[in-house]
Backbone as CSV, one residue per row, in Angstrom:
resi,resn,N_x,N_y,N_z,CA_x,CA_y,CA_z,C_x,C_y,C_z
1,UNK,0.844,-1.183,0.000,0.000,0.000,0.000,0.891,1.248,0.000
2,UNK,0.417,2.002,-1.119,1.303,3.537,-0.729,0.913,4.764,-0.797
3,UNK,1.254,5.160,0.647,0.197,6.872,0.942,0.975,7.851,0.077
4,UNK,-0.479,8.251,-0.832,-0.289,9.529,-1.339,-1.612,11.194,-1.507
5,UNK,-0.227,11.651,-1.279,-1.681,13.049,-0.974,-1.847,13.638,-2.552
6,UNK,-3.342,13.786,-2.428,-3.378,14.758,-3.462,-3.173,16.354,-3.662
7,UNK,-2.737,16.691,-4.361,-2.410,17.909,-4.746,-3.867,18.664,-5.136
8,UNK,-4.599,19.236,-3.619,-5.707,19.841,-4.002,-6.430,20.391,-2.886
9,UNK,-6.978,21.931,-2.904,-7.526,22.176,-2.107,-7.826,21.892,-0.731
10,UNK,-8.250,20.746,-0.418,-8.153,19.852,0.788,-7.109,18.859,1.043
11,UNK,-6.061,18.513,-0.119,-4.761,17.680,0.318,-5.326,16.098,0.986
12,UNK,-5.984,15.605,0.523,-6.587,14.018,0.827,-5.807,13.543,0.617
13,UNK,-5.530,12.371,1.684,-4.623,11.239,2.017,-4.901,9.884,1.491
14,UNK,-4.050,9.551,0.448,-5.041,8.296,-0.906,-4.321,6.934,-0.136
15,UNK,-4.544,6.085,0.321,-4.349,4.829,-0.267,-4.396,3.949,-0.992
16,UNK,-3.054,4.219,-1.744,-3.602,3.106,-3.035,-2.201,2.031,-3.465
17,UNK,-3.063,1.126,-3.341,-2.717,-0.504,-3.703,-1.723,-0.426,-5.603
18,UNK,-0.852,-0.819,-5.235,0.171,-0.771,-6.481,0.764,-2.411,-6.348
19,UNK,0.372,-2.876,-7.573,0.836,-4.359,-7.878,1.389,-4.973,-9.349
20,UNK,1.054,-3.692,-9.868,1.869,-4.000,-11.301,3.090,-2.778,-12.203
21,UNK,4.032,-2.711,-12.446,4.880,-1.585,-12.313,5.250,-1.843,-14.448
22,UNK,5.021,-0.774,-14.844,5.564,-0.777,-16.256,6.089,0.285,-16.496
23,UNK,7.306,0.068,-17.012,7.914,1.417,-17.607,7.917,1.199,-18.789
24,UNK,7.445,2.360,-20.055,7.340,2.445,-21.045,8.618,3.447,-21.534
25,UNK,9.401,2.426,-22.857,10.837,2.721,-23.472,10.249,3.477,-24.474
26,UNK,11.250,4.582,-24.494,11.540,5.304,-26.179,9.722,5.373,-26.634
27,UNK,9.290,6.615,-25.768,7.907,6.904,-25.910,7.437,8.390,-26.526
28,UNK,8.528,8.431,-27.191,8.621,10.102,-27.929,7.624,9.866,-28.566
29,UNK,6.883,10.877,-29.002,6.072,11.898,-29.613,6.769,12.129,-31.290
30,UNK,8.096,12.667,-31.340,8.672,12.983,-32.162,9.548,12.035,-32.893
31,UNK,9.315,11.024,-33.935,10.606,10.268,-34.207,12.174,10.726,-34.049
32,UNK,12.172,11.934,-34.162,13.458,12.375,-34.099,13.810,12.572,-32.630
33,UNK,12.829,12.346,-31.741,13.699,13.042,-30.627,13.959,11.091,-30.121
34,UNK,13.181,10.409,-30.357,13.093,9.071,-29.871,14.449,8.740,-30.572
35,UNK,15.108,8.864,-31.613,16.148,8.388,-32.381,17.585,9.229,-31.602
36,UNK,16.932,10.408,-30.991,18.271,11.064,-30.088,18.682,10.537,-28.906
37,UNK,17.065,9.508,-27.980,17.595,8.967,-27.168,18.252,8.226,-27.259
38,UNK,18.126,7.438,-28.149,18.189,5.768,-28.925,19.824,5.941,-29.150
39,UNK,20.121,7.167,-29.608,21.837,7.584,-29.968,22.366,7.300,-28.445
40,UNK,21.540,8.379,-27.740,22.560,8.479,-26.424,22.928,7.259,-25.850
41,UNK,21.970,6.247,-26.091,22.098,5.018,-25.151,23.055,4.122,-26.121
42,UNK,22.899,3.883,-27.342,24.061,3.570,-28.143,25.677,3.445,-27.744
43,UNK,25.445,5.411,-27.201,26.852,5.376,-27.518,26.958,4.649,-25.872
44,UNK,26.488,4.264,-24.912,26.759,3.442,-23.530,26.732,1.848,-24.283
45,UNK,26.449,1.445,-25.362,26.401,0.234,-25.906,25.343,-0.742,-25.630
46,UNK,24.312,0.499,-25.156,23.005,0.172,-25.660,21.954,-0.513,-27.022
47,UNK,21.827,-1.674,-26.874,20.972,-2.349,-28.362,19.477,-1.791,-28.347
48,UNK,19.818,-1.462,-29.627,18.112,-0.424,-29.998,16.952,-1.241,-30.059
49,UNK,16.216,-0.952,-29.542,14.973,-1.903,-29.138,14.191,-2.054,-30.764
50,UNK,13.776,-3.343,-30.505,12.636,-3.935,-31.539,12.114,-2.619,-32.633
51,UNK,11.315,-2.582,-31.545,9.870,-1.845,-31.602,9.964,-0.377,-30.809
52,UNK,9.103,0.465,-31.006,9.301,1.467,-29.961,7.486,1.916,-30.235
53,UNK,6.903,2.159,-29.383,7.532,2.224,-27.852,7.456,0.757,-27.289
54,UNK,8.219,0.396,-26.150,8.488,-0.935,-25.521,7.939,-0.614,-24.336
55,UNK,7.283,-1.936,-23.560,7.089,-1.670,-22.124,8.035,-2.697,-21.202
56,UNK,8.173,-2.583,-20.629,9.345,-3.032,-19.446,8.212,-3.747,-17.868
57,UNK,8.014,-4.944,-18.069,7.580,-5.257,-16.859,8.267,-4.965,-15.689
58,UNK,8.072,-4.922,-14.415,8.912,-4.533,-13.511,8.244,-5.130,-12.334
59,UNK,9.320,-5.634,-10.979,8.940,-5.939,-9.746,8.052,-4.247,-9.139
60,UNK,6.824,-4.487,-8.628,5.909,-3.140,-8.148,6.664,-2.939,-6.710
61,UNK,7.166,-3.663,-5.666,7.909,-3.180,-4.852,8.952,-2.354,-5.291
62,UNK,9.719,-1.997,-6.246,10.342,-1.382,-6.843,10.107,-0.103,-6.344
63,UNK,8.756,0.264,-6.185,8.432,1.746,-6.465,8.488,2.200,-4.580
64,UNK,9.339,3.481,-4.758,9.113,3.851,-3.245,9.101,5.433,-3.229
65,UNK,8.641,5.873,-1.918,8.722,7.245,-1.684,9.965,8.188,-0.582
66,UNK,10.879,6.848,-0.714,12.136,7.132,0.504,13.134,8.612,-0.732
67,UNK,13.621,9.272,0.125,14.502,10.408,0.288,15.855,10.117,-0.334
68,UNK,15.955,8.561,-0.031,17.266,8.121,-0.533,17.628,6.664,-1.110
69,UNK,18.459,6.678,-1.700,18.094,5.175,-2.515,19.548,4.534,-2.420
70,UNK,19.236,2.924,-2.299,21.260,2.458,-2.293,21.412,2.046,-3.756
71,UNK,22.479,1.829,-3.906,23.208,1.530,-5.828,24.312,0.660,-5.674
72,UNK,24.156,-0.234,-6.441,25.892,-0.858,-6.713,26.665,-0.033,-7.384
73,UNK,27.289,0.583,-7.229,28.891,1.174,-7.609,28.301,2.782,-8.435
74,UNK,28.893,3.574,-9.166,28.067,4.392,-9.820,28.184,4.881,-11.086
75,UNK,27.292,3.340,-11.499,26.847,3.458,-12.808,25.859,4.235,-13.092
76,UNK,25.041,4.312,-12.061,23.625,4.563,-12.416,23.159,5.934,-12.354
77,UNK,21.595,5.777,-13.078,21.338,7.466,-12.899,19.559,7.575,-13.183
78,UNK,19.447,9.121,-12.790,17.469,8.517,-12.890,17.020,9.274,-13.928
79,UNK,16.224,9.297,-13.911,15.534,9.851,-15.195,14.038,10.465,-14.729
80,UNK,13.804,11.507,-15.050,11.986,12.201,-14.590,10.977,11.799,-15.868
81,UNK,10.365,11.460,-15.078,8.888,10.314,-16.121,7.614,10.527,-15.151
82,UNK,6.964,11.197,-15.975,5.343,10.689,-15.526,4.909,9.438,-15.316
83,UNK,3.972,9.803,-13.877,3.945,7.851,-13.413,1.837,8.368,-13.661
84,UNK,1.482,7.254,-14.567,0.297,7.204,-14.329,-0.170,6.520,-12.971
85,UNK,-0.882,6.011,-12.379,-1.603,5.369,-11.729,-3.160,4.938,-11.591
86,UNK,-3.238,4.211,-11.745,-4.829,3.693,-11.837,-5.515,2.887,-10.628
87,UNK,-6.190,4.070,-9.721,-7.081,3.446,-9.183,-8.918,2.901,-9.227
88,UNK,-9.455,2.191,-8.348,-10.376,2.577,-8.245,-11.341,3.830,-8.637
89,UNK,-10.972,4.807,-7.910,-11.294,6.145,-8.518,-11.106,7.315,-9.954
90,UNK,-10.194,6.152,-10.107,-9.559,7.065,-11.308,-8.247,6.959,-11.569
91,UNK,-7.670,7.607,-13.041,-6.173,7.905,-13.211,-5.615,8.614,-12.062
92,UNK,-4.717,8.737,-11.499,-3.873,9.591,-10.888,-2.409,10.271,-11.715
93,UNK,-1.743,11.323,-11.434,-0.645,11.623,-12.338,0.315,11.520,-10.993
94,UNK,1.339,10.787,-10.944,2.460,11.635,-10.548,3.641,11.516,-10.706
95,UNK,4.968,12.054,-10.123,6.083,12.181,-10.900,6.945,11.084,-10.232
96,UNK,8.022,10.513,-11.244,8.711,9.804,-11.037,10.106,9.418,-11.580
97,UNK,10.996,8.499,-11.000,12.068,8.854,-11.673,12.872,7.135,-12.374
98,UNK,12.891,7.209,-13.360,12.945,5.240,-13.761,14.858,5.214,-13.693
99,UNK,15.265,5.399,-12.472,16.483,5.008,-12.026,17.128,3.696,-12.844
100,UNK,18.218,4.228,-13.482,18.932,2.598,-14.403,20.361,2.598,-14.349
101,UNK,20.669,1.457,-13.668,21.804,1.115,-14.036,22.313,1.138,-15.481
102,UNK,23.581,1.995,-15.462,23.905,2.399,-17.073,25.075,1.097,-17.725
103,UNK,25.429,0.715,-16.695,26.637,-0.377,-17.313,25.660,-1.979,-17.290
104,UNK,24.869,-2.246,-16.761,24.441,-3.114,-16.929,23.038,-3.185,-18.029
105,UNK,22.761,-1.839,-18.351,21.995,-1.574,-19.280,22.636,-1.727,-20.931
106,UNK,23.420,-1.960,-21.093,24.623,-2.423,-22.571,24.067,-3.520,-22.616
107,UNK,23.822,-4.462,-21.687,23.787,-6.418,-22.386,22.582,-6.163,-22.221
108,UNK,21.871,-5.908,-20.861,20.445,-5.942,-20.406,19.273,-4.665,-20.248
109,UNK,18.469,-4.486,-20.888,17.985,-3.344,-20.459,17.043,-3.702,-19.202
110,UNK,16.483,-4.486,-19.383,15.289,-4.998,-18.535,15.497,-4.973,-16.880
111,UNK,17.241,-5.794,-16.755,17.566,-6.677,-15.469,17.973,-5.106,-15.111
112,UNK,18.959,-3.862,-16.240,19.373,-3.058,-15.330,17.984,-1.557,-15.130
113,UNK,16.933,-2.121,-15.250,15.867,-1.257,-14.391,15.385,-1.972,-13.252
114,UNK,15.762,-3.093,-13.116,15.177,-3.987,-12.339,15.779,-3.745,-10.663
115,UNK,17.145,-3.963,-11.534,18.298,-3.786,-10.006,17.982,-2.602,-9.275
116,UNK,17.731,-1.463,-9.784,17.011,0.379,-9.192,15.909,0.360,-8.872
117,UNK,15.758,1.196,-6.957,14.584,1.250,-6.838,13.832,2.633,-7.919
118,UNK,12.439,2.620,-7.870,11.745,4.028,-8.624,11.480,4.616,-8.007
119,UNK,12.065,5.903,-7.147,11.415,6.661,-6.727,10.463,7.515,-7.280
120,UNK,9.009,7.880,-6.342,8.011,8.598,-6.744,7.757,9.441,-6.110
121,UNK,6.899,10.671,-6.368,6.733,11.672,-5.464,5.371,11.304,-4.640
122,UNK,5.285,11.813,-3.495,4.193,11.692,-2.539,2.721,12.547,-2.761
123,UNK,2.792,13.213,-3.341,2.033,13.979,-4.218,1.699,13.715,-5.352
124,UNK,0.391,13.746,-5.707,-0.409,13.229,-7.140,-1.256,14.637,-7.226
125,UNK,-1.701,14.330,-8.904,-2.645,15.012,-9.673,-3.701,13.914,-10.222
126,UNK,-5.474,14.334,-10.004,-6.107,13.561,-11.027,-5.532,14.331,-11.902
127,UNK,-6.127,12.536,-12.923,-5.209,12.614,-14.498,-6.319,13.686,-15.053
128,UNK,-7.823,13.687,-15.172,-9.099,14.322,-15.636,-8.469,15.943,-15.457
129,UNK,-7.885,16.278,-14.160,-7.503,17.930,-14.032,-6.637,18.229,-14.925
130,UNK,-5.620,17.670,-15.192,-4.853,17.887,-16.736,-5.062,17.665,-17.939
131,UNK,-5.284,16.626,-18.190,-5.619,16.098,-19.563,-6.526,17.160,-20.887
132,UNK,-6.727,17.695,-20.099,-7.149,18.915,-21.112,-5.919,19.890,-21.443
133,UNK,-4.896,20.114,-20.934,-3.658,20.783,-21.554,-2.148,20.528,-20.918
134,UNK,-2.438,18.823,-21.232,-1.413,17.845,-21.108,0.004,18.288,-21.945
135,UNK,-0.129,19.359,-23.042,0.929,19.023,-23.938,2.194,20.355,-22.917
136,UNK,1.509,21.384,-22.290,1.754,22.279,-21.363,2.550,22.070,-20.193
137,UNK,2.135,20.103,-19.904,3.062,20.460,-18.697,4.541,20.083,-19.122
138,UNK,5.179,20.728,-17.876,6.969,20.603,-18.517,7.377,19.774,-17.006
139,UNK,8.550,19.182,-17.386,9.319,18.293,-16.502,10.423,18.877,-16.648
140,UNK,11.190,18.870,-15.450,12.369,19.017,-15.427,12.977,17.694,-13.952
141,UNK,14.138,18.054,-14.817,15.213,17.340,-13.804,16.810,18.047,-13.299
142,UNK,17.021,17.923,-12.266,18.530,18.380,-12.005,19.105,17.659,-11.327
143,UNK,20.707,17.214,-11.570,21.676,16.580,-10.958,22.794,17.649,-10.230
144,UNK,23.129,17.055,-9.037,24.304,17.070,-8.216,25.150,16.226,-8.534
145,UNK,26.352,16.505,-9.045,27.613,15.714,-9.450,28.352,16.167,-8.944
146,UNK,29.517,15.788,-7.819,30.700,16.125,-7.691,30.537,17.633,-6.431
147,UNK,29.362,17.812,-6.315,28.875,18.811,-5.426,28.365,20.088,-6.572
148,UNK,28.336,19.784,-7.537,27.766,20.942,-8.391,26.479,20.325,-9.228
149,UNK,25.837,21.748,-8.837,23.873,21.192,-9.065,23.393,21.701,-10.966
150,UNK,23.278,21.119,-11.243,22.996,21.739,-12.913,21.513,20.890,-13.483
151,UNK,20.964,21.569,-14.066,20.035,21.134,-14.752,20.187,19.772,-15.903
152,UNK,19.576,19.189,-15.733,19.750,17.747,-16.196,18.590,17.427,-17.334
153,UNK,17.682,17.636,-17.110,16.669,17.438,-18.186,15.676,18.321,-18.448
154,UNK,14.940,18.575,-19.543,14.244,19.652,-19.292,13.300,19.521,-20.319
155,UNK,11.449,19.387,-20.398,11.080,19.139,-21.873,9.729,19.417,-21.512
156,UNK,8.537,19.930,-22.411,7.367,19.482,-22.032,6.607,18.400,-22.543
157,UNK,5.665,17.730,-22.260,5.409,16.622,-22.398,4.718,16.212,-23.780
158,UNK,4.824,17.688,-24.791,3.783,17.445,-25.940,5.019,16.608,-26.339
159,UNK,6.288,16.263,-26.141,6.929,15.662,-26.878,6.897,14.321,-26.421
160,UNK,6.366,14.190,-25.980,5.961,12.209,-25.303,4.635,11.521,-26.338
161,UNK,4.442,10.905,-26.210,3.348,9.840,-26.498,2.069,10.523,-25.397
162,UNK,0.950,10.966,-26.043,-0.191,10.787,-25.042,-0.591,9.758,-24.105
163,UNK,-0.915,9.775,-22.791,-1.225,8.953,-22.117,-2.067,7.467,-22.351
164,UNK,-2.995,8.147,-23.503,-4.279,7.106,-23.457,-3.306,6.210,-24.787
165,UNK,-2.620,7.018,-25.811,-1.707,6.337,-26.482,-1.126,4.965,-26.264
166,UNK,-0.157,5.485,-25.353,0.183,4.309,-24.158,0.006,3.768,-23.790
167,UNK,-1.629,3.500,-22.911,-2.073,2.185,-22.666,-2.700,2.046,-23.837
168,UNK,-3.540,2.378,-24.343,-3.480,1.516,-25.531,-2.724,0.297,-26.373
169,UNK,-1.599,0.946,-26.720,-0.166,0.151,-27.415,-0.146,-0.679,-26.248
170,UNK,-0.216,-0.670,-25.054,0.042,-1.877,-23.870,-1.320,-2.935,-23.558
171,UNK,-2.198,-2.205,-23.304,-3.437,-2.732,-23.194,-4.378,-3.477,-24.260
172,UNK,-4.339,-2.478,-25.573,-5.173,-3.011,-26.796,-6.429,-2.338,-26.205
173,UNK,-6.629,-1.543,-25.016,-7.881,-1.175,-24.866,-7.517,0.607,-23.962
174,UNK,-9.003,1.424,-23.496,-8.523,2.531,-23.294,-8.520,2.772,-22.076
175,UNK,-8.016,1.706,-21.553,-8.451,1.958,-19.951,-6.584,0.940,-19.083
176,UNK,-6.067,1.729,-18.305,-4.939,1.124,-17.624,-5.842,0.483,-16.451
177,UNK,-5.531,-0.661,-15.687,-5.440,-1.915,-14.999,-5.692,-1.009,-13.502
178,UNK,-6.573,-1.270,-12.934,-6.481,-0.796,-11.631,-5.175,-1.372,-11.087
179,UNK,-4.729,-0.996,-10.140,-3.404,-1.321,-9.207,-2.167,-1.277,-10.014
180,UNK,-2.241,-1.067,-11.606,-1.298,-0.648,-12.326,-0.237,0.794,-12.402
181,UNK,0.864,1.018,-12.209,1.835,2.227,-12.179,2.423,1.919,-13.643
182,UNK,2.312,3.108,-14.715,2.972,3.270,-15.873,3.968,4.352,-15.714
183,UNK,5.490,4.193,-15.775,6.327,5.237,-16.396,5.767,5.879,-17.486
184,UNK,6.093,6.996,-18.236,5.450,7.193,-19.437,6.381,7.999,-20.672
185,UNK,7.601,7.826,-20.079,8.678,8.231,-21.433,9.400,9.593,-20.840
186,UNK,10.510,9.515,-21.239,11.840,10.446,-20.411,11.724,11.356,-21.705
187,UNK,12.632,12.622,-21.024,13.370,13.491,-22.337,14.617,13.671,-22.384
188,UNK,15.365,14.394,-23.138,16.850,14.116,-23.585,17.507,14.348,-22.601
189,UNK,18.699,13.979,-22.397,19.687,14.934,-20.761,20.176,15.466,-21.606
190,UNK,21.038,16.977,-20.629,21.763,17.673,-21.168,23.074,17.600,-20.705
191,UNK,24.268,17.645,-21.331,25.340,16.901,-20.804,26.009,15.818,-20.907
192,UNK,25.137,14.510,-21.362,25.122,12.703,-21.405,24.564,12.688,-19.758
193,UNK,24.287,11.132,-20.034,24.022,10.236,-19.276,25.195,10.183,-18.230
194,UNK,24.614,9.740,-17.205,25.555,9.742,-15.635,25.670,9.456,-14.620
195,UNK,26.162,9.516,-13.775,25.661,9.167,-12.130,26.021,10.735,-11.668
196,UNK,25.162,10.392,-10.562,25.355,11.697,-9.954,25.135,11.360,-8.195
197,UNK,25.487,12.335,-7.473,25.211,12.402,-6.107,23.216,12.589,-5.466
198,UNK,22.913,12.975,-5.827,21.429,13.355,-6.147,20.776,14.016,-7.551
199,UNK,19.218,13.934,-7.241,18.809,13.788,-8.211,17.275,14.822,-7.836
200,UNK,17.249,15.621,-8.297,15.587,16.611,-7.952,14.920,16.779,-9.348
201,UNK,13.708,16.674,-9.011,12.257,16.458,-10.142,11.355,17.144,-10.061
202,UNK,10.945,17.942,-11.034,9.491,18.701,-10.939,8.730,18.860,-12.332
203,UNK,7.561,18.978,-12.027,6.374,18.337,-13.182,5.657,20.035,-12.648
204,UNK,5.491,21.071,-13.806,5.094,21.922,-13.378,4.133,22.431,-14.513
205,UNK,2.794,22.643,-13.848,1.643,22.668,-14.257,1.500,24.764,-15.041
206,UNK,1.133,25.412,-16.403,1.407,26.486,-16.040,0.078,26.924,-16.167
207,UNK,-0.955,25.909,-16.368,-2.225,26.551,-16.382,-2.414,27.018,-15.352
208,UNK,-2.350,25.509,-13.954,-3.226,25.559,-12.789,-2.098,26.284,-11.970
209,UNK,-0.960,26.709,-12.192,0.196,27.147,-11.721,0.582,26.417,-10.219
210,UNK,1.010,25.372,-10.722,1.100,24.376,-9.270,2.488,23.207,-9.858
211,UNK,2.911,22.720,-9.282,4.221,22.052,-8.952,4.230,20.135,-8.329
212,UNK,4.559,19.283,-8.721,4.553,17.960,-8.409,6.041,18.190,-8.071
213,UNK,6.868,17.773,-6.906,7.794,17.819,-6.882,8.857,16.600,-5.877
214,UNK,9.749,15.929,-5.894,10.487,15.448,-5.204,11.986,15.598,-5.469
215,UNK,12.752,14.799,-4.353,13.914,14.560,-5.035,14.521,13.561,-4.152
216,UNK,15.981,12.871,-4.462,16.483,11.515,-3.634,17.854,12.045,-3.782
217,UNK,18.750,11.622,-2.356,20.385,11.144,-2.337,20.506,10.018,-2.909
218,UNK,21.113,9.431,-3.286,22.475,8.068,-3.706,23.059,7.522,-2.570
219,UNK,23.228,6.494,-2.430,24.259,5.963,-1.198,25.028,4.898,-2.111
220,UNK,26.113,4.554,-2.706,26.468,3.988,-3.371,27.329,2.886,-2.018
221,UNK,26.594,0.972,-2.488,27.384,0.231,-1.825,28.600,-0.018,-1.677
222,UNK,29.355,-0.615,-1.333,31.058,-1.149,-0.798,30.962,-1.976,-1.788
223,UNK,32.025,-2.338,-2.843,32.249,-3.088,-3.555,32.979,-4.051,-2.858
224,UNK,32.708,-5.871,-2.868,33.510,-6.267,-2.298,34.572,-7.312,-2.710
């Protein structure tokens, strides 16, 4: 079960049941920008997927709302992605980050999302309050490397795949899976790909002028 508040007037405290975790690969909007990710990961010796877009089954414990996350060595790095959620009540939106091991992502893509937890933010949006000027909202991301904080990603979302898109291509129908969590497609970094010391995320709304926001430390394990 994982408590989340909504982002609204009264701030309601959701419980909701998460049992199936998908992250959706190379979910551009734009062939060209999907072919820029597809480069970046290349040049890490990344194999270009089938098909695009791809979905990525995933362990749903995966997904957490902790401050800080552990890593084997530091390969790895996260990425800001819209997390659908489907409850009972409805879509939910909120933000998230599909953490991947980058060296084990060359042979495996699958095993190295697997090994990273996902952090999510504690804060949601119904999906119904946006979806009318979905292409508006913008994501950003910023990394701490080395003790210096720089902007890391930055895009709005008309350049993704629409939501209902998405499950669709996954589902065959227009409706996501109650107890289901969808990633829903990254945007370019600026800089390359990396590890970093931390990692901060925000999904910022400019209609309703409001903010989804988190962020996580790194604790990188003892190699032994």
């Amino acid at each position: 079960m994982t408590r989340l508040t909504l982002q609204d007037s009264n701030q309601q405290t959701l419980n909701v049941e998460i049992n199936r975790l998908i992250i959706a690969g190379w979910a551009g909007r734009d062939a060209e920008g999907v072919a820029h990710h597809i480069k970046e990961l290349q040049e890490l010796g990344v194999t270009p997927p089938a098909t695009v877009p791809c979905f990525y089954p995933l362990a749903a414990d995966l997904l957490t709302t902790a401050d800080r996350i552990e890593v084997p060595r530091s390969d790895s790095s996260g990425e800001v992605e819209v997390v659908l959620i489907s409850t009972p009540d409805g879509l939910l939106v909120a933000l998230g980050s599909d953490h991947t091991d980058r060296k084990v992502e060359a042979y495996d893509v699958t095993v190295s999302k697997q090994m990273c937890a996902k952090p999510v933010s504690t804060q949601v949006w119904r999906y119904d309050d946006v979806v009318g000027h979905w292409d508006e909202l913008v994501a950003r991301c910023w990394r701490t490397r080395d003790g210096q904080r720089a902007l890391y990603q930055e895009g709005a979302l008309a350049s993704l795949l629409y939501p209902r898109e998405l499950i669709r291509k996954l589902t065959g129908t227009d409706s996501l899976p109650v107890g289901t969590a969808m990633f829903c497609g990254t945007q370019p970094v600026q800089g390359g790909l990396g590890f970093g010391e931390r990692f901060e995320f925000e999904l910022h709304d400019p209609r309703l002028k409001r903010s989804l926001s988190f962020a996580y430390d790194l604790h990188t394990l003892p190699v032994a």
